[in-house]
N, C-alpha and C positions, 0 to 999 in steps of 0.2 A: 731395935735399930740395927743391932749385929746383924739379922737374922734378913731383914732388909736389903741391907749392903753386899750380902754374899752374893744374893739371887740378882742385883744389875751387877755384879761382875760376871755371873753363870751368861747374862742375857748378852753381855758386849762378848764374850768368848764365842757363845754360839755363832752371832754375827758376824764375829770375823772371822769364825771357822768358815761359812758358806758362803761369804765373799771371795775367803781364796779358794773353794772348789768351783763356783759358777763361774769365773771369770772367763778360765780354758774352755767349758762348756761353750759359753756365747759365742769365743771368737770362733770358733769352730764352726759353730753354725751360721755364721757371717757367709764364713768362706766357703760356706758350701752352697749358700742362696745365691750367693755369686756366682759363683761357676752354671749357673741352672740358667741364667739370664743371655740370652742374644744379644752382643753387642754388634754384630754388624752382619750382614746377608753380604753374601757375593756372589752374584750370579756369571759363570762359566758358559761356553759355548755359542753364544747368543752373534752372528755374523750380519745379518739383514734388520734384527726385530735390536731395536733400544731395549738396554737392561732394565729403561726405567718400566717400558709395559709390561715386563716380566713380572715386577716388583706391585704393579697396578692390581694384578690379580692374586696376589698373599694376601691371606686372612693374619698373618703375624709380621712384627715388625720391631727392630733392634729396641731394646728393654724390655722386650715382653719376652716369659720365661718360655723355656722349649714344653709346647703341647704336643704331643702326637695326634688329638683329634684335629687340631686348629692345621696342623704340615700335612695331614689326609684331605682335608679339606682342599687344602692349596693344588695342591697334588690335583686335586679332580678340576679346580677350577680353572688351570693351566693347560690341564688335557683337552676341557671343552672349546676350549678358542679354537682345536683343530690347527695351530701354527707349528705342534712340535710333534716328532717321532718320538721321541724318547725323552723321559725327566727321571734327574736321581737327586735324592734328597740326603744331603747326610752331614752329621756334627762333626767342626773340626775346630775342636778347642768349644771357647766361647762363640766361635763364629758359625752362622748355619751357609751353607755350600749349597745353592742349586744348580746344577751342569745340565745343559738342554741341548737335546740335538734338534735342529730345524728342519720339517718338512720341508721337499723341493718346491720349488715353483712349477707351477705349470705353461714349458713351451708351447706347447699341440694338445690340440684335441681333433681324435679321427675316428669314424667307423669305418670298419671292415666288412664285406660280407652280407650285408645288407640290399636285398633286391625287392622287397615289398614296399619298406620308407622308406625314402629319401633322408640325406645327410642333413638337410634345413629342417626337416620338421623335427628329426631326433634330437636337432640343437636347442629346438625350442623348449624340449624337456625335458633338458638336466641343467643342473643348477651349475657346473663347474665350466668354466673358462678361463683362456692363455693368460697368465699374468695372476692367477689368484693361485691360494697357497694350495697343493696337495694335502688330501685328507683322504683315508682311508673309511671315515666315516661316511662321509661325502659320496667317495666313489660307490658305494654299497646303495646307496640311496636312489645314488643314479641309474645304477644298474637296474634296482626295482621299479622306477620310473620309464624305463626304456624298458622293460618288459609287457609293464599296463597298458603302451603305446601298442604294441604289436596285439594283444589280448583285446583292444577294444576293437580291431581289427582282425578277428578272430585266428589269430597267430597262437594257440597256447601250447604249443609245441619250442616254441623259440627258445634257444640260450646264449647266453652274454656273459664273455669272460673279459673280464676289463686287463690290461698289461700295461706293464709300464715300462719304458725306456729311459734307461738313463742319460743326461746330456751333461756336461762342461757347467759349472758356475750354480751346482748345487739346482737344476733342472732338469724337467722329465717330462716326454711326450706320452700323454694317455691316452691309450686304444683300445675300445671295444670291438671286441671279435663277434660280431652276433651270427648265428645260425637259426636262419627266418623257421627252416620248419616247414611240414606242409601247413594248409588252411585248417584249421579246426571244424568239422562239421558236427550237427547234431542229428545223431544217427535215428532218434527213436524220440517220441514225446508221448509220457504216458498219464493216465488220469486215476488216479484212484477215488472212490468216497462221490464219484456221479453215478446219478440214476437217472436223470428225469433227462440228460442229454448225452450223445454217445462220444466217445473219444474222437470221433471224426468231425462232431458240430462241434465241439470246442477246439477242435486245431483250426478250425476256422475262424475264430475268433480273436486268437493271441495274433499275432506278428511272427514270431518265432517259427520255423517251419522246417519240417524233416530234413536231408538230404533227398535232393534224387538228381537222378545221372543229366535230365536235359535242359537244368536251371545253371544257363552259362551265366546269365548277367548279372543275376540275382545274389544277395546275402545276407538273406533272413534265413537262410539256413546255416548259418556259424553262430557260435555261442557268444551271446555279449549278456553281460548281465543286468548293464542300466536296460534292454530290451525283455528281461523277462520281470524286470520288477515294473514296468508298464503293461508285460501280460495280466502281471498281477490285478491292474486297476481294471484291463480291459475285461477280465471274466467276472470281478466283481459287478461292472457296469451292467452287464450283459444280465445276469442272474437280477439281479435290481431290477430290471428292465422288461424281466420275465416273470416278474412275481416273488420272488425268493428276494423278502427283507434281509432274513436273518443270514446270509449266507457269508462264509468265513472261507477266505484260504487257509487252511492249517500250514502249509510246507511248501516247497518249490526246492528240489533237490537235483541237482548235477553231479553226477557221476562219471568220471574220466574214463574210458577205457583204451589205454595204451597201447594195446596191441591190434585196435582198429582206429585211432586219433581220434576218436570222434565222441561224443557225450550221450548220455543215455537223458533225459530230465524227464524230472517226475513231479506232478501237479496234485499234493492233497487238497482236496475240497468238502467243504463239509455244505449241503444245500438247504436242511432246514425245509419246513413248512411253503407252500404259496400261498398269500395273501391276496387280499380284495380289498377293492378302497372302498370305504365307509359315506358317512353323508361330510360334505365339504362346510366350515364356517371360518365368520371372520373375527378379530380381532379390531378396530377403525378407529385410530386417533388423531385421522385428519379432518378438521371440518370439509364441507362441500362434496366432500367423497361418501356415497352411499356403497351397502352389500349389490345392489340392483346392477351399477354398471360396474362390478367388478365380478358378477357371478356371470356376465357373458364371454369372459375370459380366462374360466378356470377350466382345465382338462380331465381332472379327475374327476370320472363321471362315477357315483355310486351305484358299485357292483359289478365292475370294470375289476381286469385284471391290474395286482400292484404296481407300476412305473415308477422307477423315481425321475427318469427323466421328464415327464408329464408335470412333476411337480414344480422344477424346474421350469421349464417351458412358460408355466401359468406364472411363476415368480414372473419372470425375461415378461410377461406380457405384461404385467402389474406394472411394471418400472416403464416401460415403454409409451403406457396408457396415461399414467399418473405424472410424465416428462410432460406429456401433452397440454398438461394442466403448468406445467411451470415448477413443477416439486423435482428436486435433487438430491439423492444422497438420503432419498427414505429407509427408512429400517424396516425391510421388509424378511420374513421367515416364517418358516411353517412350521406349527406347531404339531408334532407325530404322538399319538395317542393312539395306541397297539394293543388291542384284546384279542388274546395270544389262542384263547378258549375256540372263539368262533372263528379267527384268522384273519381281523377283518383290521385296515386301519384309516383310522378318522384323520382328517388334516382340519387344523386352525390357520389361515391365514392369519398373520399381523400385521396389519401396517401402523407401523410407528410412525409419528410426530415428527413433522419437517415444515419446511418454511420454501414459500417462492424464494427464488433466487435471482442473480443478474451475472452476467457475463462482465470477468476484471479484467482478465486476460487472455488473449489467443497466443499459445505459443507455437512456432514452426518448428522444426527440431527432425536432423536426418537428412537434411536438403541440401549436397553438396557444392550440385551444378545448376538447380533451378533456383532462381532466383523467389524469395521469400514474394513479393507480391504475385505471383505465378499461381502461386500455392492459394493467398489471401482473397484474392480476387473470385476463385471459386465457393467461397464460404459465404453463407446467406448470411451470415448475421455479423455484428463486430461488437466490440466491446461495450458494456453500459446497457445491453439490449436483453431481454427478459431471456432466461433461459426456454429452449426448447427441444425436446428429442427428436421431436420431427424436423427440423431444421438440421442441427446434426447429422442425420442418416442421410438426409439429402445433401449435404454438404462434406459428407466422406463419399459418395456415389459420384458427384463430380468431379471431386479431386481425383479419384480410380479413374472413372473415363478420362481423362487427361491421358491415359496409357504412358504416364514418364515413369512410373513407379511402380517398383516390384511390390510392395505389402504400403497400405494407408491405414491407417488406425488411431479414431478420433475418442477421445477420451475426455473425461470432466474429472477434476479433483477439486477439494477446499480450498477456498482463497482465505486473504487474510480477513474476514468475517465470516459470520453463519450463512451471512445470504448473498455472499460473493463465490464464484465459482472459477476455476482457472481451466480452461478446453488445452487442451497439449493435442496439436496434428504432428503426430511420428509418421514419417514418410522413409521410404528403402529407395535410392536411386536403383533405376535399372538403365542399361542400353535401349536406347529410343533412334541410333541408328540404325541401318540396315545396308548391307550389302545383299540383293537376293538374287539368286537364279532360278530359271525355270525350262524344262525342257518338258515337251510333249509330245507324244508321238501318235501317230492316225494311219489305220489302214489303207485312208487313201490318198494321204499328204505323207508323209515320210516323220523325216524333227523339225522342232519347230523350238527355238530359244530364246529366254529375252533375260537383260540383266538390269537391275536397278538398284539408285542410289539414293537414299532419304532419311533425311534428318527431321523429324520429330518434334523435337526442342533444340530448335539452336540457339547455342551462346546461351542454354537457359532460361532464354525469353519466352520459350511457348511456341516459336513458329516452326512452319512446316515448311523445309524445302525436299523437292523431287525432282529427280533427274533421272527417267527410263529409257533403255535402247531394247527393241524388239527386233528383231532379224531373222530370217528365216529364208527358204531356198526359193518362197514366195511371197514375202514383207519383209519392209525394214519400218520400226517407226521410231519417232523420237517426240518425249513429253517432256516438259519443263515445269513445273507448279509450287507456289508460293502461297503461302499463308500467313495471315498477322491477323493474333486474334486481338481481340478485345482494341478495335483500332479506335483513336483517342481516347483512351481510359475507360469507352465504355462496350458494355456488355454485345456487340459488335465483331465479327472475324469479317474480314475482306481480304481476295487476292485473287491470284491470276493463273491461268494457265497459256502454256505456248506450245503448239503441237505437229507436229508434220509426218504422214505417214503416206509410203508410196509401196504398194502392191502389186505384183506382178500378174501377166496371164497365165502363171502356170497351175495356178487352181481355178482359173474362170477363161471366159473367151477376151478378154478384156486388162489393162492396166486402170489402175486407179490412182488418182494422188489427189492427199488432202494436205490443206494449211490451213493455219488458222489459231484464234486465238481465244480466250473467256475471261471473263471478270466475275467476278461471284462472292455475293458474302451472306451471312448468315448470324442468324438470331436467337435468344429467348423469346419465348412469348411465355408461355408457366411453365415451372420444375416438369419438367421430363418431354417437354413440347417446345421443337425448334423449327424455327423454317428459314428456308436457304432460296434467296435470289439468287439469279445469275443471265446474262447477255454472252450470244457466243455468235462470233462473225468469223466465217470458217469461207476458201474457197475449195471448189472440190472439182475434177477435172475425170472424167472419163474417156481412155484413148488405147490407140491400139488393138482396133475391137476388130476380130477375127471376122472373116467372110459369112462363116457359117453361123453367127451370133444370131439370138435372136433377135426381130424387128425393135422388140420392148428396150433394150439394152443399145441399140445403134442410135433410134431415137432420143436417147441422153447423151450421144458422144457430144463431148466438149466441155465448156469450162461454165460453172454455176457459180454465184455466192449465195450463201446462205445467212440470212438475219435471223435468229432467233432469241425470246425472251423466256423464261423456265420459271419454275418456282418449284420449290418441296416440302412439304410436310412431315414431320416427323417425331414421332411420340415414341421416346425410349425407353422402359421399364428394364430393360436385361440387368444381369448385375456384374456385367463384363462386359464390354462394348469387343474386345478382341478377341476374347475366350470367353463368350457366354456359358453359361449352364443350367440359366434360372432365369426368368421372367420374359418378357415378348417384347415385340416391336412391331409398329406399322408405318408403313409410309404413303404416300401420296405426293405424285410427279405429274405436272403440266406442264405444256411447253406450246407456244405457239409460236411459227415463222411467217413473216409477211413484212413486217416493216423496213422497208427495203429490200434489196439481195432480189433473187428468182426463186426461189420457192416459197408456198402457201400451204400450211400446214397445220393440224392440230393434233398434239399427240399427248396420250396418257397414259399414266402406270401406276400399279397397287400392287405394296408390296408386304407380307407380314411373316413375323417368323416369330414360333412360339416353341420355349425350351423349358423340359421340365427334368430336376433329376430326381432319378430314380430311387437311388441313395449316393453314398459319398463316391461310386465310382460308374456305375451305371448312370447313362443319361440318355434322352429322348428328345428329338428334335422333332418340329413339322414348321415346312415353309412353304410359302406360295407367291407368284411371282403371277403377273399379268399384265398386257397392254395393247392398246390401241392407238392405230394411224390413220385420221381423215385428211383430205386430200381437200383443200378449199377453193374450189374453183378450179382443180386440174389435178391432175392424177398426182400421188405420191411416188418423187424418187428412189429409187432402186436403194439407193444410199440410207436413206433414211427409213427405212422399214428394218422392223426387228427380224436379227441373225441372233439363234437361239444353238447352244453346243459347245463342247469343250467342257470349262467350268460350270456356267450355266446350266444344261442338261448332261452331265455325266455319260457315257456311252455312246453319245455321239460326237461327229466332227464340228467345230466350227461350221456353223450355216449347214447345219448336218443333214436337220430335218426343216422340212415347209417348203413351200414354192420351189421348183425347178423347173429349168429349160430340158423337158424331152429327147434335145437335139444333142445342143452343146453340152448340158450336164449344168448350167452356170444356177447357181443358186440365186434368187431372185429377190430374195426374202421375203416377209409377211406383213399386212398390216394387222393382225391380231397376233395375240397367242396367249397360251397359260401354261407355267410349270408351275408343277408341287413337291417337293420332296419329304422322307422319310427318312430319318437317322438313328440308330439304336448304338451308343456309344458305351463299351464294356470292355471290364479287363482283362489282361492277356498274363498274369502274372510275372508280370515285368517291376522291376523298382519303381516307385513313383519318381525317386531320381533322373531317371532316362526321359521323363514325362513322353514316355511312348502310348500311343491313344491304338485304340481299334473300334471298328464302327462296319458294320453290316448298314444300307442304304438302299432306296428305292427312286428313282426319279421316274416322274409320269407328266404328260401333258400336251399338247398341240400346238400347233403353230402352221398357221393357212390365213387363204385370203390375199389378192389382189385385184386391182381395180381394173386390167385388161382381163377377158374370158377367150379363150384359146385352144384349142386341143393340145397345142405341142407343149401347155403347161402343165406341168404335173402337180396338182393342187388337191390337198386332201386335210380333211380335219380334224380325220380319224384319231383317237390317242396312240398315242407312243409309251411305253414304259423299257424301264432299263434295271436291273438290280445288280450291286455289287458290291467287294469287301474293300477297306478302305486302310491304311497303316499311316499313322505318323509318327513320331519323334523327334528328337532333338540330338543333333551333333555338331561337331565345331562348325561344320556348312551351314547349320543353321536347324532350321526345323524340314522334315524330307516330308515329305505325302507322296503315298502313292496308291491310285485307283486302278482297280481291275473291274470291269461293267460287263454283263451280260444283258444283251437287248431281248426284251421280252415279247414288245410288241412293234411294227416300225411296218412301213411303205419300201416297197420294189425301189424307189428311185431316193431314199434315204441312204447316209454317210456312215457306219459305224466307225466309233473311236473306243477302241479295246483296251487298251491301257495310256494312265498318265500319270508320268514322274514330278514332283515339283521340289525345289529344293530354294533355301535361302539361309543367311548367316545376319550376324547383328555385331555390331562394331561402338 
């Protein structure tokens, strides 16, 4: 019990032995956890920005103990806003202290020194503008931005030092200083790792192209790189295309050389083996579709050299063929099967599993100024109506003829089922006005000018107004012409012309004056097949007719009218009605006078022009031109017989060649004749930019016959030919042409016309 009782007084002494040493221990460490704790942030410096955004961006906040990772943090998150120069962090007392200096504002933004870009496009990119906060991050960013400007424009000589100006109220005007540099050229383009073609076929092929002294317009000779990582696809297409499957760019390297600006670029290629196609098969998970009509559409003929474009092409036809049928949106792909041993490769055609479709939606889209029915009206089909490819094409080839639009491109995507389809027509407005001039000059007329005004589409409706004045030191004429097509909503053009043209005797023995007016409209009859009525009641007045005239020509002095009825024919395939370059045309023109008026007449014309290109810039034209005038029950007036020259036969004058007066010189005209021409249209290594064309030509043909026999007529029906080089282009006047003709073959009493300028602008 004693022995008990010692050991609970041992146990309470201990106890309150170490209750009086822990006591001082704890409070001590009270007050030292204390002192570790943020009671309150206070943010210094802050003039424009609320303390409270300061505070937005702390990762720590009053009660939480001082971190040094968590105020690193803060630290960096404060700096990214880009609103401060300078931040200091630091303990005073309990309390943590941020003191911020504030970035200026930005008064100005200018460049300096810049004579390649302009101040507006270098605005468009950089990011920094009056009124937002100075950053020095920023401006660096800029500056790299404004450099890739000049560089994509082959500037890479350029530098840009950005300054700053101090202003009043904590603002700064920032300037870059740029120094443009000369143009970057590339001096050299080399090939390593080709065999099978030499370094000069393949410079032929990229885009990219040397320096040389006499390429002013041009700049495919400066270095851009989005242009050589397109050389890239263009050699691999090419080698593809030549046989060589397996062919690889390895590298495409640029090297600076500073001390000439210019670049040296070097092309590794590695070519690989050439192959041969193999025997072609199909894959078919369409019903109704046989291998039969789909093997008359494949190009890969077995033992042919490799094409991948071939295979291609046959895909493009599959889809085209199988549109035909009503199928969209097949799954088609060729299967490649490569035996590397003999070099030979097989193709599987697939055609994957698809379903008829129907038309849900037409959408227009791009059409600024033409109005959406404009657009609609040319499309064969509308909504609910079975899908068709061939309907499509015909219905993107009308909308193009329309000539209101720079690019048409008709499209089909998914609708909201498998067997609904949505057609998207993307249209590019273009200028379908015109301002044009033309001047002409003749060895044996002097100039000859005429200016005209014509609208297109006006107000977006489709129609056609025309306003031309011709004048000259021997005509003046004036034409007035209106169009409305599709009149009452249907498929329908009608309208008018109003005309008056008065000639003098300074190129004949005679004055002439016409008035008069036309009605005329025009039709479908099927896809590519139009015909155009028209009535034209014109008077026409010959006077003023010299002594020495001849008989033929005094015999008509005075005042005629003329009744006649027309019609035309005409089947359009081209795939450009303004700028062909592909497909043909023929036409067919009758015309008879008699129902009423004084003259009796029957007159015809066949006209066809067939264009073929050669490839994407070479092209080939042949057209032919011919007609006849009978006289029905009395001879054909002078007026009304073909005057063949100028435009029409190149190299010569206006009423250049056929018929003449012996005496007076006065051109008579013809009741026959035929031109043909020849056009070889190629490039002159000019930018496609400038769309500057060049064309070598030939015109050949006759023009004779009338119904008086005379000696003092000089009548002959010998041919004539003319060759010569041809320029045009585009500038703010418009597009220019200009002909140089040398006559090849011609008559003693024929006109030559040596050169002719023409020019016009679009509004």
């Amino acid at each position: 019990m004693r022995i008990k009782l010692i050991r609970f007084c041992q146990v309470i002494a201990l106890t309150f032995t170490v209750a009086i040493g822990v006591g001082p221990i704890a409070k001590a460490k009270f007050a030292e956890i204390n002192k570790n704790v943020i009671k309150n942030i206070v943010i210094e410096g802050t003039k424009r920005i609320d303390p409270a955004t300061v505070r937005s961006y702390l990762l720590i906040h009053p009660g939480d103990t001082f971190d040094s990772e968590r105020l690193d943090q803060s630290l960096k998150a404060l700096y990214s806003t880009g609103l401060f120069a300078d931040i200091t962090m630091y303990r005073d007392s309990i309390n943590m202290v941020i003191k911020v200096v504030e970035n200026p504002v930005i008064n100005r933004v200018a460049f300096e020194g810049n004579k390649r870009i302009d101040d507006e496009e270098l605005k468009r990119e950089i990011q920094l503008r009056p009124r937002l906060v100075y950053s020095r991050t920023q401006v660096q960013q800029d500056v790299q931005s404004i450099i890739k400007t000049y560089q994509r424009s082959g500037y890479y000589a350029v530098n840009v030092e950005p300054k700053i100006i101090q202003q009043d109220q904590n603002r700064v005007d920032l300037i870059f200083e740029i120094n443009d540099g000369e143009l970057t050229r590339v001096r050299t383009i080399n090939f390593l790792g080709n065999r099978a073609f030499t370094d000069t076929a393949l410079r032929g092929v990229i885009t990219t192209k040397e320096y040389a002294f006499y390429k002013f317009f041009t700049f495919d000779d400066t270095y851009n790189t989005d242009r050589l990582s397109y050389d890239r696809e263009l050699l691999r297409r090419f080698y593809l295309k030549n046989g060589y499957a397996d062919f690889r760019v390895l590298s495409v390297v640029a090297e600076f050389a500073p001390d000439s600006k210019s670049f040296v670029i070097t092309f590794t290629v590695e070519e690989g083996c050439i192959y041969t196609f193999g025997s072609s098969d199909f894959e078919i998970f369409l019903p109704q579709v046989d291998s039969k009509a789909l093997r008359k559409f494949v190009l890969t003929k077995e033992g042919q050299t490799y094409d991948a474009d071939l295979i291609d092409d046959t895909i493009y036809a599959f889809n085209n063929y199988l549109g035909t049928l009503g199928y969209a949106f097949v799954d088609l792909s060729p299967k490649v099967n490569t035996d590397v041993k003999k070099r030979i490769i097989y193709i599987t055609y697939r055609i994957g599993k698809a379903r008829k479709v129907f038309i849900e939606r037409i959408n227009i889209r791009g059409n600024v100024r033409t109005l959406d029915r404009i657009i609609r009206r040319e499309i064969s089909f509308v909504e609910g109506d079975a899908f068709s490819i061939n309907q499509m094409v015909i219905s993107e080839q009308r909308i193009r003829n329309l000539g209101f639009f720079k690019s048409v491109d008709v499209k089909n995507t998914e609708g909201s089922r498998p067997d609904r389809i949505v057609v998207n027509v993307d249209v590019e407005e273009k200028s379908t006005g015109e301002i044009s001039f033309g001047i002409g000059f003749s060895t044996a007329e002097s100039i000859i000018g005429d200016v005209a005004i014509r609208e297109r589409n006006l107000l977006g409706r489709g129609q056609d107004l025309l306003f031309k004045v011709t004048t000259s030191n021997v005509a003046t004429e004036f034409d007035i012409a209106f169009t409305q097509p599709y009149l009452f909503n249907r498929d329908i053009a009608a309208g008018f012309n109003i005309f008056r043209t008065a000639r003098e005797k300074k190129e004949s023995s005679y004055d002439e004056f016409r008035f008069g007016g036309m009605l005329h409209s025009y039709y479908t009859l099927q896809p590519y097949l139009t015909q155009q009525i028209r009535y034209r009641l014109e008077q026409i007045e010959i006077k003023e007719v010299d002594e020495n005239t001849s008989r033929y020509i005094k015999a008509q002095e005075g005042t005629r009218i003329v009744s006649q009825f027309g019609q035309t024919l005409t089947y359009d395939k081209r795939d450009n009605r303004l700028d062909p370059r592909d497909g043909y045309i023929t036409q067919i023109t009758n015309e008879v006078a008699g129902a009423g008026g004084d003259e009796r007449f029957f007159r015809t014309s066949v006209k066809a022009g067939y264009y073929y290109p050669l490839d994407d810039v070479w092209g080939l034209s042949l057209l032919i031109n011919s007609g006849l005038i009978v006289g029905i029950g009395e001879e054909v007036s002078i007026l009304e017989r073909f005057f063949v020259g100028a435009s029409s036969f190149r190299g010569f004058a206006r009423g250049g060649i056929g018929p003449r007066d012996s005496v007076s010189k006065d051109a008579l005209g013809a009741n026959n004749y035929y031109v043909g021409s020849i056009e070889l249209s190629f490039p002159n290594g000019m930018p496609k930019d400038l769309g500057m064309r060049t064309f070598i030509f030939t015109d050949f043909g006759s023009v004779w016959g009338v119904d008086e026999s005379d000696s003092k007529i000089a009548d002959e029906s010998s041919i004539r030919a003319t060759v010569g080089l041809g320029l045009s282009f585009a500038t703010a006047l418009g597009t220019i042409r200009v002909d140089v003709a040398e006559v090849l073959a011609k008559e003693d009493f024929d006109v030559p016309e040596v050169f002719r300028l023409s020019f016009g602008t679009q509004f």
